[in-house]
Each structure stands twice: as structure tokens, then as C-alpha cells.
Backbone as ProteinMPNN parsed JSONL, in Angstrom:
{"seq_chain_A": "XXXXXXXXXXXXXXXXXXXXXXXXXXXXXXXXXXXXXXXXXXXXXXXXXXXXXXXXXXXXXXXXXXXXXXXXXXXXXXXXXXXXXXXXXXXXXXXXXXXXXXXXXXXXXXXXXXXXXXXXXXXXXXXXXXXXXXXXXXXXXXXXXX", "coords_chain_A": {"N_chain_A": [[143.866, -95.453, -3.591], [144.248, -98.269, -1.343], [145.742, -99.028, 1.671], [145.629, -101.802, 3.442], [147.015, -103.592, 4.529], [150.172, -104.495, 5.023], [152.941, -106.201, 4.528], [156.494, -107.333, 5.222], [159.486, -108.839, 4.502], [161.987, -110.31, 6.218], [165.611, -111.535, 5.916], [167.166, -111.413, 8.035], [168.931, -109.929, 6.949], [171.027, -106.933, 6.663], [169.657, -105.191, 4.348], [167.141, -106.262, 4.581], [166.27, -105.351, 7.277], [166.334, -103.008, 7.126], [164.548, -102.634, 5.1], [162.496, -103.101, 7.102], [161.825, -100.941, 8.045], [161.049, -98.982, 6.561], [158.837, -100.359, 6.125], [157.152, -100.382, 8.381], [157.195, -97.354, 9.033], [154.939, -96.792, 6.832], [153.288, -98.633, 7.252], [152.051, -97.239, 10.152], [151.411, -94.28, 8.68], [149.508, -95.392, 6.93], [147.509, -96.525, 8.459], [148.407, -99.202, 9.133], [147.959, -102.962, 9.31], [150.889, -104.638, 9.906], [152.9, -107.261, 8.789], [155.168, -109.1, 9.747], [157.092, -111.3, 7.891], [159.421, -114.493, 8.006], [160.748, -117.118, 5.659], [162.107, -119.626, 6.677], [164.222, -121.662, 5.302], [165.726, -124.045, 5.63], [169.092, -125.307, 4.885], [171.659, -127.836, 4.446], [174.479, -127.575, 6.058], [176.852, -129.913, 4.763], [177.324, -132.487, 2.459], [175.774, -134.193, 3.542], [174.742, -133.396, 5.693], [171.521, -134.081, 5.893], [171.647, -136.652, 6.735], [169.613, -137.777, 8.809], [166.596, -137.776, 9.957], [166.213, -136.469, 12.232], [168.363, -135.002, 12.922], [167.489, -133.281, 10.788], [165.456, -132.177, 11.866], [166.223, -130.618, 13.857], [168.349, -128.82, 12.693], [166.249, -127.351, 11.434], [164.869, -126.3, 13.803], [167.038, -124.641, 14.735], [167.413, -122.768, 13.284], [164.978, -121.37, 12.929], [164.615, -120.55, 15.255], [166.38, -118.471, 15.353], [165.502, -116.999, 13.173], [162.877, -115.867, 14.161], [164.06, -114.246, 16.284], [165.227, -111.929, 14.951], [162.516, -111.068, 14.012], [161.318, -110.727, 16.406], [162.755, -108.35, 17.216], [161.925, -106.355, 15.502], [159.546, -106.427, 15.714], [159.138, -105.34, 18.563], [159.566, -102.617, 17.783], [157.59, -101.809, 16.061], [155.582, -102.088, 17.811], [156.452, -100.404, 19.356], [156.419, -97.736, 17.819], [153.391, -97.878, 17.542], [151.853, -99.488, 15.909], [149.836, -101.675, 14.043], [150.976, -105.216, 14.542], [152.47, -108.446, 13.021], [153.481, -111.292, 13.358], [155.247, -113.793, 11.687], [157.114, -117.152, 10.846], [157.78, -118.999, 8.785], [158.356, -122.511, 7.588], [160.103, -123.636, 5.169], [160.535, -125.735, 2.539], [160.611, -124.997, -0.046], [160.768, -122.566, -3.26], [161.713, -119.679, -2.104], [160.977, -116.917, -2.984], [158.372, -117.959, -4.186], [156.676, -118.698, -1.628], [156.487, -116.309, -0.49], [155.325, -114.561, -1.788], [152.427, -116.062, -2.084], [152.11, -116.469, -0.13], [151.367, -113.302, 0.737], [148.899, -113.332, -1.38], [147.301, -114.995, -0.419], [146.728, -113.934, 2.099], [145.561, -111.766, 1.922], [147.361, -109.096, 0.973], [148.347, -105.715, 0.531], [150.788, -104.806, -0.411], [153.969, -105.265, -0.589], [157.169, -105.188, 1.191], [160.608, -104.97, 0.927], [163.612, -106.109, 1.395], [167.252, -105.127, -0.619], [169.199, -107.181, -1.596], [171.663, -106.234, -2.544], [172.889, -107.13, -5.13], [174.446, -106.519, -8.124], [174.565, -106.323, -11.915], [176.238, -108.767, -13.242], [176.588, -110.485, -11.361], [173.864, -110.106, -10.177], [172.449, -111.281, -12.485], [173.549, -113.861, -12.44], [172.837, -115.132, -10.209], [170.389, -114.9, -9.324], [167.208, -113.239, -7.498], [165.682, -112.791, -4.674], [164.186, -110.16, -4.306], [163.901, -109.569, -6.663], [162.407, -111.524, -8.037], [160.241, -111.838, -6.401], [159.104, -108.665, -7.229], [158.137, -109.833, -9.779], [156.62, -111.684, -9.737], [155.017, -111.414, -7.908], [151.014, -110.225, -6.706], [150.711, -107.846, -6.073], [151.595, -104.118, -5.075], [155.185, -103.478, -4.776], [157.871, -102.334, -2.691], [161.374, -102.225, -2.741], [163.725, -101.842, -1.183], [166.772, -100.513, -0.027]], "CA_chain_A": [[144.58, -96.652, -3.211], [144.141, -98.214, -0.169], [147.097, -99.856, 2.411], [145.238, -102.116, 5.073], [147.857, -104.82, 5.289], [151.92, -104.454, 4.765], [154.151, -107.423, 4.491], [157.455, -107.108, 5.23], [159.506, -110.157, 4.76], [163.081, -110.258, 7.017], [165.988, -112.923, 6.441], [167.995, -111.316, 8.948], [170.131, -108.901, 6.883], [170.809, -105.273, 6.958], [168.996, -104.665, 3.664], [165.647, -106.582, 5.118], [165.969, -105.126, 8.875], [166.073, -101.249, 6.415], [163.441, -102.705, 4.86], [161.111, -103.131, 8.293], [161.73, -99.461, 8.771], [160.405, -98.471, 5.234], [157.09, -101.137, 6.526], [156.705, -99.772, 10.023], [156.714, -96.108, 8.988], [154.149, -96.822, 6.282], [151.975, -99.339, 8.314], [152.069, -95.86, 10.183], [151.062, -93.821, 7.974], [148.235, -95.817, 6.43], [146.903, -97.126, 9.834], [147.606, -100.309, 8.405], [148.341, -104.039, 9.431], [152.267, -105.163, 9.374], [152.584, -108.862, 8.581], [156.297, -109.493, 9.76], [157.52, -112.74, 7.483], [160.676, -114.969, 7.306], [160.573, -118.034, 5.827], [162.89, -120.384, 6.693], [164.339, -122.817, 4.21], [167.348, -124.623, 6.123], [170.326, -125.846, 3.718], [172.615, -128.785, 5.129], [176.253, -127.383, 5.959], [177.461, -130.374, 3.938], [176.336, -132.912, 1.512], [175.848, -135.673, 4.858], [173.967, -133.12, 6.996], [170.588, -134.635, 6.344], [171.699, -137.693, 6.98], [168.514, -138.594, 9.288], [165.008, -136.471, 9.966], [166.536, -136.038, 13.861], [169.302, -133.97, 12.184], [166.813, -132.462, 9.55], [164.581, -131.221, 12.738], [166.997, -130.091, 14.603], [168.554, -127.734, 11.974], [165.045, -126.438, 11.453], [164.642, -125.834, 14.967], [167.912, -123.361, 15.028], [166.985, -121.883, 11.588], [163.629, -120.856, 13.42], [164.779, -119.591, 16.705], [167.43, -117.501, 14.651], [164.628, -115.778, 12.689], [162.212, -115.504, 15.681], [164.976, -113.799, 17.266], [165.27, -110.754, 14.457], [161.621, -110.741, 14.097], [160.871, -109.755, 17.617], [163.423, -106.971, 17.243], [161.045, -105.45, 14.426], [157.792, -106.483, 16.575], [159.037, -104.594, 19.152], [160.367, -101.694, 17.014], [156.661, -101.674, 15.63], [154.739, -101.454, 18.81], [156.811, -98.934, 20.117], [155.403, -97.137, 16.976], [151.543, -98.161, 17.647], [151.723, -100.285, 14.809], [149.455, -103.193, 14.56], [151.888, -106.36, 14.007], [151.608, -109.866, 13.116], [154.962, -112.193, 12.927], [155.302, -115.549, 11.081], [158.028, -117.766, 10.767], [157.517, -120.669, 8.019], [159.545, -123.558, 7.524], [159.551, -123.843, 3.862], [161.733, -125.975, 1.216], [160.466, -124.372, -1.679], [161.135, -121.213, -3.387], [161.352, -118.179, -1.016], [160.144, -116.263, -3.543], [156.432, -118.518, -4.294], [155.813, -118.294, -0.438], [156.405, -114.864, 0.01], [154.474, -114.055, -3.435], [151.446, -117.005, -1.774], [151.323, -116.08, 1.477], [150.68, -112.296, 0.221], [147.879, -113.543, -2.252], [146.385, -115.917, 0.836], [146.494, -113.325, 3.622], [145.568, -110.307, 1.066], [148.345, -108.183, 1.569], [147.946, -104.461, -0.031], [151.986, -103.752, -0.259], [154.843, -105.874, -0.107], [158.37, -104.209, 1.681], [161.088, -106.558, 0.887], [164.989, -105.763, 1.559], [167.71, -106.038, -1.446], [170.692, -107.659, -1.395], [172.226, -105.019, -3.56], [173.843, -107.108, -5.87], [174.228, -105.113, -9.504], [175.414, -106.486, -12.77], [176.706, -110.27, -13.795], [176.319, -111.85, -10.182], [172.735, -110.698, -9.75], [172.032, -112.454, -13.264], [174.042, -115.263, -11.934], [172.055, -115.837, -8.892], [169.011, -114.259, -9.201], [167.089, -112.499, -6.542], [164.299, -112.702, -4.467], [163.537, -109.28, -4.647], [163.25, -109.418, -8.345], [161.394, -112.75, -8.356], [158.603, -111.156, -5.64], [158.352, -107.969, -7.91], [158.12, -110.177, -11.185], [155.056, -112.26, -9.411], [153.432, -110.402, -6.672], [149.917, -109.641, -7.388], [150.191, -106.226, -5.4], [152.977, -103.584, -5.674], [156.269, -104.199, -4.031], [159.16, -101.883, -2.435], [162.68, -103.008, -2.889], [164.605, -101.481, -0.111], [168.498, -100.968, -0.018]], "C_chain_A": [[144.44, -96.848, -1.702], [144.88, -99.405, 0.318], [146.304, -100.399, 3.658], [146.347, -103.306, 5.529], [149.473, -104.6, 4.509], [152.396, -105.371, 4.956], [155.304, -106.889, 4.389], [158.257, -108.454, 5.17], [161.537, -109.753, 5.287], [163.618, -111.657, 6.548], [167.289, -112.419, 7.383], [169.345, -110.599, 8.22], [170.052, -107.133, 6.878], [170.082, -104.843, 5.832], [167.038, -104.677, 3.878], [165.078, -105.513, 6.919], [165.663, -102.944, 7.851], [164.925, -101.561, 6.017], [162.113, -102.657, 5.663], [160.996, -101.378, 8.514], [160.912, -98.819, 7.985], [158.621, -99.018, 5.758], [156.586, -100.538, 7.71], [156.039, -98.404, 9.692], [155.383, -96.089, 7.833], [152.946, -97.368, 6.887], [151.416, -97.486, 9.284], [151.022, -94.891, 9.935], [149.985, -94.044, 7.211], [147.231, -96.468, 7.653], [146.412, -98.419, 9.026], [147.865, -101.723, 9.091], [149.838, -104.089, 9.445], [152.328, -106.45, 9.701], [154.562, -108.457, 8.255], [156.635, -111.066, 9.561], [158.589, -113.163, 7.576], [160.061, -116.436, 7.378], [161.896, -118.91, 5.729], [162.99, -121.688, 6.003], [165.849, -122.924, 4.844], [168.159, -125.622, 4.803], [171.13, -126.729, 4.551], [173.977, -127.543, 5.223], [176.904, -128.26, 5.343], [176.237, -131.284, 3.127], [175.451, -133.621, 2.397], [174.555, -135.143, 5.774], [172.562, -133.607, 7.013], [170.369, -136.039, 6.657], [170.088, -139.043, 7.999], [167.6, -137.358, 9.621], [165.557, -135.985, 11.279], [167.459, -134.962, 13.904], [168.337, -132.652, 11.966], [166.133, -131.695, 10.895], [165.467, -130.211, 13.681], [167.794, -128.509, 14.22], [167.347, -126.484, 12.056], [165.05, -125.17, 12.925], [165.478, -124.358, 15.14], [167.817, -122.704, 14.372], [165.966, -120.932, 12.03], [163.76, -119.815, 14.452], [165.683, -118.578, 16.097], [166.229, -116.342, 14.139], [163.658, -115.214, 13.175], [163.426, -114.457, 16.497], [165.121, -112.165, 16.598], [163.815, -109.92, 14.016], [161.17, -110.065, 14.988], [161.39, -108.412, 17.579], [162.197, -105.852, 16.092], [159.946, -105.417, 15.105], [157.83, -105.264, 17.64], [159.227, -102.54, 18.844], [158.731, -101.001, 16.529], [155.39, -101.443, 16.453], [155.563, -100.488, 19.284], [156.347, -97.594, 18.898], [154.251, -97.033, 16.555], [151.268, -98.624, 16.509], [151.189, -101.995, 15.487], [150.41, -103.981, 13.972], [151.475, -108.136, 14.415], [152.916, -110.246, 12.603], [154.205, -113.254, 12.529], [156.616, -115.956, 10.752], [157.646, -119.16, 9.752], [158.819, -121.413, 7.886], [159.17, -124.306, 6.239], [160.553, -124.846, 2.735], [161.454, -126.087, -0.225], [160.918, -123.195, -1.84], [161.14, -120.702, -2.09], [160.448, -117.564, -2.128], [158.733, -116.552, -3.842], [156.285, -118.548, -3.085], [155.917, -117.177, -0.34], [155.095, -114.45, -0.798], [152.664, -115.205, -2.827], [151.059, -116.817, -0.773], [150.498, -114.161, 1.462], [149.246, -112.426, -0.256], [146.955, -114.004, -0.761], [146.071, -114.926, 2.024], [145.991, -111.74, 2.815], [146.1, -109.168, 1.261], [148.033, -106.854, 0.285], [149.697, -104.401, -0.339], [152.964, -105.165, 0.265], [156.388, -105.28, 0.514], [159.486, -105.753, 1.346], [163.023, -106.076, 0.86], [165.736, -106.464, -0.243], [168.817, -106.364, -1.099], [172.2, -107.079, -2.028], [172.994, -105.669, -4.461], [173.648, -106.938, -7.112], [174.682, -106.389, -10.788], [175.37, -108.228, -13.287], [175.998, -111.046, -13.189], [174.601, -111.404, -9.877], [171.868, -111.227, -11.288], [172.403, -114.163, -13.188], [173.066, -116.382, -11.429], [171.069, -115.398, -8.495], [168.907, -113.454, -8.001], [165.723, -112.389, -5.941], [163.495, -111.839, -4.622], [162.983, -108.855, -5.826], [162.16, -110.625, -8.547], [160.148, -112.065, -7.606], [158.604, -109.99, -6.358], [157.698, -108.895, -8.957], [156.694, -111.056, -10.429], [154.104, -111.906, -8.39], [152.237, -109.779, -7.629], [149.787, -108.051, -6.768], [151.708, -105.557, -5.472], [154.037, -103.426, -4.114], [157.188, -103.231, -3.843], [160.132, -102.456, -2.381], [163.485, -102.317, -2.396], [166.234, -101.577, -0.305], [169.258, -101.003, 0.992]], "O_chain_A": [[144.486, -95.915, -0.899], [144.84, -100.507, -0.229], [146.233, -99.758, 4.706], [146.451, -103.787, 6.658], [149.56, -104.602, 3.281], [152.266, -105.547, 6.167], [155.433, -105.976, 3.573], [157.716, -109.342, 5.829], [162.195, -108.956, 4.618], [162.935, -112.682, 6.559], [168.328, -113.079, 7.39], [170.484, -110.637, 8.685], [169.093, -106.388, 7.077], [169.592, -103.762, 6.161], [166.136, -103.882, 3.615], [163.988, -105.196, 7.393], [164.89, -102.037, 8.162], [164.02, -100.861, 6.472], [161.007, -102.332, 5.231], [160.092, -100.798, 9.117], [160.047, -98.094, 8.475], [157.586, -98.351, 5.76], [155.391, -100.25, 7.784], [154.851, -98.148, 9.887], [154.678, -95.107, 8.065], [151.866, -96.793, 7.026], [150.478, -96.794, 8.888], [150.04, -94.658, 10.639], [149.399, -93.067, 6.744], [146.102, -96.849, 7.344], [145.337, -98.788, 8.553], [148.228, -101.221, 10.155], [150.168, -103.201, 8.658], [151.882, -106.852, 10.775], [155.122, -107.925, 7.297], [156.573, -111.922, 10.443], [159.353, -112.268, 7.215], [159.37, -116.963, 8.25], [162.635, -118.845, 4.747], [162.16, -122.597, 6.044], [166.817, -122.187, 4.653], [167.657, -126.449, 4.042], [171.316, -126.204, 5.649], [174.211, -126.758, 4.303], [177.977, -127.736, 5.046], [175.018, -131.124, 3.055], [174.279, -133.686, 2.026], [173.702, -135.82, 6.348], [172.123, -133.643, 8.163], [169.271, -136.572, 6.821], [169.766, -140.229, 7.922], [167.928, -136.175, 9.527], [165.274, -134.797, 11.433], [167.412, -134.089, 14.77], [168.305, -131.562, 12.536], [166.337, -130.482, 10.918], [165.115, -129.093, 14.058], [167.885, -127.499, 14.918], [167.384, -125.326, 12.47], [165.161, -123.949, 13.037], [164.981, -123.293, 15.504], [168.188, -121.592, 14.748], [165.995, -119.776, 11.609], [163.27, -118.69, 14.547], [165.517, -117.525, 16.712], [166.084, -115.196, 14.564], [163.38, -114.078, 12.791], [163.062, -114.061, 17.604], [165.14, -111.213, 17.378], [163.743, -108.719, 13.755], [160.651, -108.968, 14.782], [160.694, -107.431, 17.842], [161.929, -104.663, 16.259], [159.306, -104.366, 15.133], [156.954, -104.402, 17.713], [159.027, -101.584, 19.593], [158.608, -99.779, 16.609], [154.396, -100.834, 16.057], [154.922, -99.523, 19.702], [155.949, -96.522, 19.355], [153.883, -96.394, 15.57], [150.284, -98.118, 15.97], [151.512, -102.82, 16.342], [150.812, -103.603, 12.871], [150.824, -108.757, 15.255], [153.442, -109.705, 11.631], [153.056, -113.604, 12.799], [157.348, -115.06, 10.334], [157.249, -120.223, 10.227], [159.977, -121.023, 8.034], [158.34, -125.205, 6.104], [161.403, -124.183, 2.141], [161.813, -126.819, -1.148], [161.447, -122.599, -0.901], [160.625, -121.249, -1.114], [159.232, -117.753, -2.103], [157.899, -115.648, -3.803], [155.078, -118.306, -3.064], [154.857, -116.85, 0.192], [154.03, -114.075, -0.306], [151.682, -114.81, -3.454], [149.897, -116.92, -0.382], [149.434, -113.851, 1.998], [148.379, -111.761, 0.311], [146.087, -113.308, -0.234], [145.178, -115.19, 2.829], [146.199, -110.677, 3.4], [145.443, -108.22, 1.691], [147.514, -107.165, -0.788], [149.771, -103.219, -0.673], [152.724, -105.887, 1.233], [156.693, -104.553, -0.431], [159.284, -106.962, 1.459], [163.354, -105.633, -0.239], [165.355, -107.432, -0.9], [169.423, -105.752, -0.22], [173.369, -107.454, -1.938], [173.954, -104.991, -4.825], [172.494, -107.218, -7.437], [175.167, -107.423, -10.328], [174.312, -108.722, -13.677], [175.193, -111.888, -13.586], [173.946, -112.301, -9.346], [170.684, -111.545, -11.175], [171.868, -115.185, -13.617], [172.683, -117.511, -11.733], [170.769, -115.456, -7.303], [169.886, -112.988, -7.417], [164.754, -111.968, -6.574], [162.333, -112.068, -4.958], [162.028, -108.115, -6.061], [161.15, -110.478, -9.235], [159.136, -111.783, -8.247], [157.382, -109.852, -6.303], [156.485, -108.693, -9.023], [155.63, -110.738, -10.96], [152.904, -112.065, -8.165], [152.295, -109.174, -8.699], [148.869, -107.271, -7.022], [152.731, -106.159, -5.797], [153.745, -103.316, -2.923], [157.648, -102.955, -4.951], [159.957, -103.555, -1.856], [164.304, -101.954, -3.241], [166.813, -102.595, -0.682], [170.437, -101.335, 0.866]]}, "name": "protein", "num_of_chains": 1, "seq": "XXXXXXXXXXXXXXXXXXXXXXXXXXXXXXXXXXXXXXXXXXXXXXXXXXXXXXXXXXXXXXXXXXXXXXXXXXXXXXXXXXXXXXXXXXXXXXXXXXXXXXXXXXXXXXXXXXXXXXXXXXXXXXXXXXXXXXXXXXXXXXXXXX"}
């Protein structure tokens, strides 16, 4: 088996930021690529908030600099471990899960790292889960971090 490219995908919680640690030390270990992702899919705060595109960009904008902001923390986290790294930030309003699972396929990622949200039982049949949706369609095999 061979690891030349790691994806890690971050939305800025403690199960994803555990998850960069799991990608770093492997990138590491396979002297491989790390492809640090978040994609940003901004949600109105009410029903009103897209009221006009000047709004709609604007949201984006802070949605972006927010996840640019926890990315670097891993970039830097990853050169201080001589890890090659490669950030992206998309601005997506589709699934999370089909870009994560598309941008893998498109950039030929060996290994996906992907934080969970730990939730067990009822509520994660409720409300699904990205981490289960990117195992259930990734073409390459996937860690699910806690």
C-alpha cells in the first residue's frame, strides 16, 4: 500500500483539529503530501439573512476567514513536523460530504483523516454524519477520528 497524499478535512472542532494530528503524524510517517480541507457552506442565522447577494458575500467572507484561521494552526503544526502541506478553503453549498468525497477522487488522495462528531445512537440516525457519508463514498480508505 502506498500513502503519497493525506487529506484531512477540518470544520473547526475538537474532533477534526484530533483528527489533523492522526494526518500530520501519518503524512510523517509515509513521507507523504497533507491536503488540509474545509469547506465552507455558510447557513443564514435566520430565514431573512440572504436577503441580498451583498449579505450572501459577506457571510461567506467571515465563514472563510474563520476556517483560514484554524487551518493555518494545522499548517503550521505540520511544518513544524517537516510535513509537506497544502490548505484549501472551498465555498461550497452542496453536500460537505460529495466535496470532500470529489475533491479526494480529483486531487487523488491515498487516505482520507476526517474528525467525528461522536454522536452514538438515535441522534446520529437523526442527523446523519459526514463522517459516515465520506466512509460510505470515498473511493480510498478513510480514518474516523474521535
Amino acid at each position: 500500500m502506498s500513502i503519497r497524499k493525506i487529506l484531512v478535512a477540518l470544520d473547526g472542532s475538537n474532533p477534526s483539529f484530533n483528527a489533523s494530528t492522526y494526518a500530520i503524524d501519518f503524512a510523517k510517517k509515509y513521507d507523504a503530501e497533507l491536503i488540509v480541507l474545509s469547506i465552507v457552506s455558510p447557513t443564514p442565522y435566520s430565514q431573512f439573512e440572504y436577503a441580498n447577494i451583498g449579505r450572501m458575500k459577506e457571510i461567506e467572507t467571515i465563514e472563510k476567514e474563520k476556517s483560514e484561521q484554524y487551518i493555518d494552526k494545522v499548517k503550521q503544526k505540520a511544518i513544524e513536523n517537516k510535513v509537506t502541506v497544502k490548505t484549501e478553503v472551498l465555498i461550497k453549498y452542496t453536500s460537505v460530504v460529495k466535496e470532500i468525497v470529489e475533491y479526494a477522487e480529483n486531487n487523488k488522495v491515498d487516505m482520507i483523516v476526517i474528525g467525528s462528531r461522536g454522536m452514538t445512537g438515535f441522534k446520529k440516525l437523526l442527523l446523519g454524519s459526514v463522517a459516515n457519508g465520506v466512509v460510505t463514498y470515498s473511493h480510498c480508505p478513510v480514518l474516523v477520528v474521535k
